[in-house]
N, C-alpha and C positions, 0 to 999 in steps of 0.2 A: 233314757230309752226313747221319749219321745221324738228325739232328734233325728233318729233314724227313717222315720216316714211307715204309714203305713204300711208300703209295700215291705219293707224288709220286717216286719213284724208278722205280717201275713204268710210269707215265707219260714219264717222261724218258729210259728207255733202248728204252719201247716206241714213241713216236712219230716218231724218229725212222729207225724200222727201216720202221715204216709206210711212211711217205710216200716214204721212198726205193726201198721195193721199189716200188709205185704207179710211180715215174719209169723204174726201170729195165724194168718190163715193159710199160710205155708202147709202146716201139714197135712188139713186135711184136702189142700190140692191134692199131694201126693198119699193120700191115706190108703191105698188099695197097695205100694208098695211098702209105706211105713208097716202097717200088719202080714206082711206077706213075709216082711224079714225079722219077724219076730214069733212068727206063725200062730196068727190071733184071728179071731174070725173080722171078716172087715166091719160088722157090726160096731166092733167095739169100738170102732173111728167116733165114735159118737158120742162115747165119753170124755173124750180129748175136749168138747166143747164146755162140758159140766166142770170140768178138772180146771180148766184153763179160766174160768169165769170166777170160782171161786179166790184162785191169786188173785184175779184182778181187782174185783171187790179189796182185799185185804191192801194190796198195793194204792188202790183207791182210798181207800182212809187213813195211809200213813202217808198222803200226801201232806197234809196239812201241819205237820210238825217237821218235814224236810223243806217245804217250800223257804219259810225263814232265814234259814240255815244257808242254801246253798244258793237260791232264787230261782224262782220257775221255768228259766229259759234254760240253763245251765242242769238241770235237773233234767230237763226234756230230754238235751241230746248225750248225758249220761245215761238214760236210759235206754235212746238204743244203740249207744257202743258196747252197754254190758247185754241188748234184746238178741245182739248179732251174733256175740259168746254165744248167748243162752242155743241160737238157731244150728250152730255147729256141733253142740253137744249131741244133737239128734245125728249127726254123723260117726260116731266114737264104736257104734254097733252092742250098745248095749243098753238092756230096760231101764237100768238104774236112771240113765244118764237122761233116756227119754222121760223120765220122771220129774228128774229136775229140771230139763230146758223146759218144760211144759210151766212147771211153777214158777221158774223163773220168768219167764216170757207174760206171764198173765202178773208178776210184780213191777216186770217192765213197763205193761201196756197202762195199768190203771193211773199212773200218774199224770197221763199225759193230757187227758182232757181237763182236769184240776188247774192242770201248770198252767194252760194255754190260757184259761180262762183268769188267772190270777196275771199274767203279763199285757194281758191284753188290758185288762182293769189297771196296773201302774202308769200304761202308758196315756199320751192323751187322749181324751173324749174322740171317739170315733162317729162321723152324722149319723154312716147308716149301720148301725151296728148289727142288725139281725141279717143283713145281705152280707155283712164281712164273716160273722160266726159261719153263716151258711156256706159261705164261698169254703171256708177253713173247714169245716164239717164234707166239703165232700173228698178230704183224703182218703175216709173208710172207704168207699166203696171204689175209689181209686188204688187206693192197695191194693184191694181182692183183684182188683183186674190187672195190675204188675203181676202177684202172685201165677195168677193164671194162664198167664204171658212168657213169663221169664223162665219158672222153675221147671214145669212139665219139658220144656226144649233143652235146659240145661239136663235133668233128668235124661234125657231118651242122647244126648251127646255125649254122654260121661257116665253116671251111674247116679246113685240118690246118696252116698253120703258123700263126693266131690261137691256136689251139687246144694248139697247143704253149706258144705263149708265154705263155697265160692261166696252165696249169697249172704251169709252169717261174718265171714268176714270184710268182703266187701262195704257192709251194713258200719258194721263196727270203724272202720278205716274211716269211714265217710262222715261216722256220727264227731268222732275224735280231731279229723282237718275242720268241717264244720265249726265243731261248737271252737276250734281254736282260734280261725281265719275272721269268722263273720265280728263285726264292731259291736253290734247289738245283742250278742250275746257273751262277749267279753267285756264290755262295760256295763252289764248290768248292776242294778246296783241292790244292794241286799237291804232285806227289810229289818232297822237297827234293834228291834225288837216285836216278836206277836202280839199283834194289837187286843185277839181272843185267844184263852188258853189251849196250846195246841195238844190235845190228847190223843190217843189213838179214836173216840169215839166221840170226839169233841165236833165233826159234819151232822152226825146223827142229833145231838144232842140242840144244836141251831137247827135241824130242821124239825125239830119235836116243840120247840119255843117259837114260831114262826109257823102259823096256819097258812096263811098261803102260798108258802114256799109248798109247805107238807101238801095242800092239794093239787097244784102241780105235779106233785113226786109222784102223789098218785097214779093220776093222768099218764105220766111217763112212764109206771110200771103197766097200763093198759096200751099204752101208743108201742112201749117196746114187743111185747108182746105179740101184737100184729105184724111188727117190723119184722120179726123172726119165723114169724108163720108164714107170710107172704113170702119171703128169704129160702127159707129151706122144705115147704111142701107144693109151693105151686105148680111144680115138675109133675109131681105124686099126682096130682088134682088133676089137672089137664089130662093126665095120661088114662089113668083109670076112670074118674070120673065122665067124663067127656069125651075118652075112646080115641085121643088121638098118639102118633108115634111119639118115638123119644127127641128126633129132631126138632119137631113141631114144638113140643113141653117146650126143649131148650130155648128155642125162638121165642116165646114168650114169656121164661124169665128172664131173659138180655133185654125186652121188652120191659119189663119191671124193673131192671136194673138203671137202664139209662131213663127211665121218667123218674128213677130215684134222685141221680145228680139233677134235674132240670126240678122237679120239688124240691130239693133242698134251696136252691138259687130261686127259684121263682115266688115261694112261699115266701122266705126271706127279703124278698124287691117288695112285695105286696105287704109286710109288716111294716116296714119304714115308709111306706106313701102314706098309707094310713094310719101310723104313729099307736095302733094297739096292738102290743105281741099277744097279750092272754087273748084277745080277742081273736086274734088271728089262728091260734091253735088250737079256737075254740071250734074255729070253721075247718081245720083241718082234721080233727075230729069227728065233726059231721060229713066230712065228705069221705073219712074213711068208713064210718055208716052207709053212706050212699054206697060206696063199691061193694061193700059184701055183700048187700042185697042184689044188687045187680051181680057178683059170682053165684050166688044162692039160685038165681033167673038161670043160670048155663047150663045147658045138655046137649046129649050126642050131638043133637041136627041143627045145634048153631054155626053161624060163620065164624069162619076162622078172623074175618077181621073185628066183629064183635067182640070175640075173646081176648083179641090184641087191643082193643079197647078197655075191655076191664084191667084186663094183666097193666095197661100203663096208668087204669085210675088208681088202681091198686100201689104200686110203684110210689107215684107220684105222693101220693098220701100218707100212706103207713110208713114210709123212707123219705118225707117229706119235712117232718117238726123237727128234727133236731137243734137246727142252726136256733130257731126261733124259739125251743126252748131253754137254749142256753142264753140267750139272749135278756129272755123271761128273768133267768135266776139272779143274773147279773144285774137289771133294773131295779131288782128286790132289794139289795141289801146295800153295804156300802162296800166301795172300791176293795177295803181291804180285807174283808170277805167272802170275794167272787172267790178262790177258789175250796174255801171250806162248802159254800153251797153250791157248787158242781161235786167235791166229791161227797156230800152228804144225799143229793140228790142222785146222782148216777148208780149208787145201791138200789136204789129202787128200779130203777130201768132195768138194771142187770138181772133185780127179779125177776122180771117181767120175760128179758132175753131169755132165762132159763127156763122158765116154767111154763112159758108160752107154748112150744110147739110139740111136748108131750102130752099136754093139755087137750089142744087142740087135736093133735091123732087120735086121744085116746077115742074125745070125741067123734071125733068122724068116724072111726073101726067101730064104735058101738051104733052109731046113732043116722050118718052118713054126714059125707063135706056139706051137704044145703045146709043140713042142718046146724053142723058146726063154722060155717060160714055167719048165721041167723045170730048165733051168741057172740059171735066174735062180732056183730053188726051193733047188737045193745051194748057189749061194751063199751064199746068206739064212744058212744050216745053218754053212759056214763062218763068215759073220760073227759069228754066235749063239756060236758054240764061242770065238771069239776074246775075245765078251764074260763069255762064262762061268768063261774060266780063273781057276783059284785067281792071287789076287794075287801070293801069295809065288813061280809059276812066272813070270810076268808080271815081275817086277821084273829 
């Protein structure tokens, strides 16, 4: 594989993350027409998040007993030829079917950061590894902005189950020439046997025998967390809390969005000059501390470019670790199990994704956003200290 070069490695473990997240946040792009045609209150769009995380978690730990088998590249871009199926099923006009492309789609998604991170591991030693994870890490939120892009105009020029099925097979078409055309994913070469027993709970079980992987995990279920709060209530915050319109909100999550891509690459440049990623995540940690205090500081009579200030420390921080802690997991163990410690670690994140921003409403509706800003600020601090431990306590 290594003969291929970096770049077509970078390509083949990032385009598949692409187009998959694009499918999975697909619906709730269109979610005010997905419940309208099923006559659901649009609330419930919000369970499609819960529902869809759960597959992936599960598709996430049955990584590591198909990776062997088929090989991590080849796995990738079967996953979204069968993700693209899954995306047309929401076109068929009926619950059932939306039930299944949901599950299917989150068994689709969860293998992919696994894969990525076990091809990248076969191939040769990469110098700067946490700027290449990070480079490859910013197809999430490059998806959601295809999603955002593509399907709402496909929608308003067609209808929404054309519109699924354009994009669902399209997906599919393109996973299937792909993974057939490209060198580097048709020579892959398979691993002639698992080097660790691969069970279904055999990531959990290396990250339970391995303290420092495990307080990273942690760390990642507090950094996820944040990622999802800042993700999906900053609109809510700005608007109510600080009394400004709906435009305004939106301007300052695209604000937080695009310092997310320039965090995830800049943190990542900043871990390879300086040659420590725990360390590094240790500061991205603290400096997601430093922005909730600084959102906690916001009221009505601040400027608007203060607030665009926070929204991009925000951004930049809390959508900023990833690359660097995949990076982390992969320096931990050896080559041939980088991807049991991405999918044993990424259960923990996924906590964090799920339980983060019900958490944090609840708080706020009780307590107010300062204040739920204030705990979301010691967290950071806990996760920061977890990353910062010396290795040798850690082990």
């Amino acid at each position: 594989m290594s003969r291929h070069g970096p770049l077509a490695l970078l390509f083949a473990t990032m385009y598949p993350q692409t187009v998959m997240s694009m499918m999975v946040l697909t619906p709730p792009v269109v979610a005010e027409q997905v419940t309208a045609a099923f006559g659901l209150p649009a609330e419930t769009a919000g369970l499609y998040v819960a529902a869809s995380y759960v597959f992936v978690a599960i598709g996430t730990l049955s990584t590591a007993s198909v990776i062997p088998r088929i090989g991590p590249l080849r796995l990738s871009f079967a996953c979204i030829a069968a993700g693209g199926c899954a995306l047309a099923l929401f076109g068929l006009g009926s619950f059932a079917f939306v039930l299944l492309a949901t599950a299917l789609m989150g068994l689709c998604y969860g293998p992919l950061t696994p894969a990525g991170q076990q091809a990248i591991a076969n191939g040769e030693p990469i110098a700067n590894l946490a700027l290449f994870l990070s480079v490859r890490q910013t197809a999430v939120p490059l998806g959601g902005m295809l999603a955002g892009l593509i399907v709402p105009a496909l929608v308003v020029r067609s209808d929404l189950e054309t519109a699924l099925f354009i994009v669902g097979g399209t997906v599919t078409l393109s996973g299937l020439l792909a993974g057939g055309l490209l060198g580097i994913v048709r020579h892959e070469r398979r691993e002639p046997r698992p080097v660790v027993r691969a069970g279904f709970l055999a990531p959990l079980r290396l990250m339970l025998g391995h303290r420092a992987l495990l307080a990273m995990s942690f760390a990642s279920t507090i950094y996820g967390a944040l990622q999802l709060v800042v993700g999906s209530l900053l609109v809510v915050f700005v608007m109510r809390e600080l009394g400004r319109d709906l435009v305004t909100a939106g301007m300052m999550l695209g604000i937080s969005q695009a310092a997310a891509v320039c965090g995830r690459i800049g943190w990542g440049f900043i871990a390879d000059r300086i040659g420590r990623l725990r360390g590094t995540l240790g500061a991205i940690g603290l400096g997601m501390a430093a922005a909730c205090v600084m959102a906690w500081a916001l009221g009505p009579d601040t400027p608007d470019w203060v607030i665009a200030l926070v929204a991009f420390l925000l951004g930049g921080t809390t959508s900023g670790w990833n690359g660097v802690f995949l990076a982390s997991l992969m320096q931990a163990v050896p080559a041939s199990q980088a991807g049991f410690a991405a999918s044993g670690a990424l259960l923990f994140s996924y906590l964090g994704i799920v339980l983060g921003p019900p958490i944090f409403g609840g708080i706020a509706a009780l307590a107010g956003f300062p204040i739920a800003f204030l705990l979301l600020g010691a967290l950071a601090l806990g996760g920061a200290a977890l990353c910062l431990m010396p290795a040798s306590t850690a082990r």
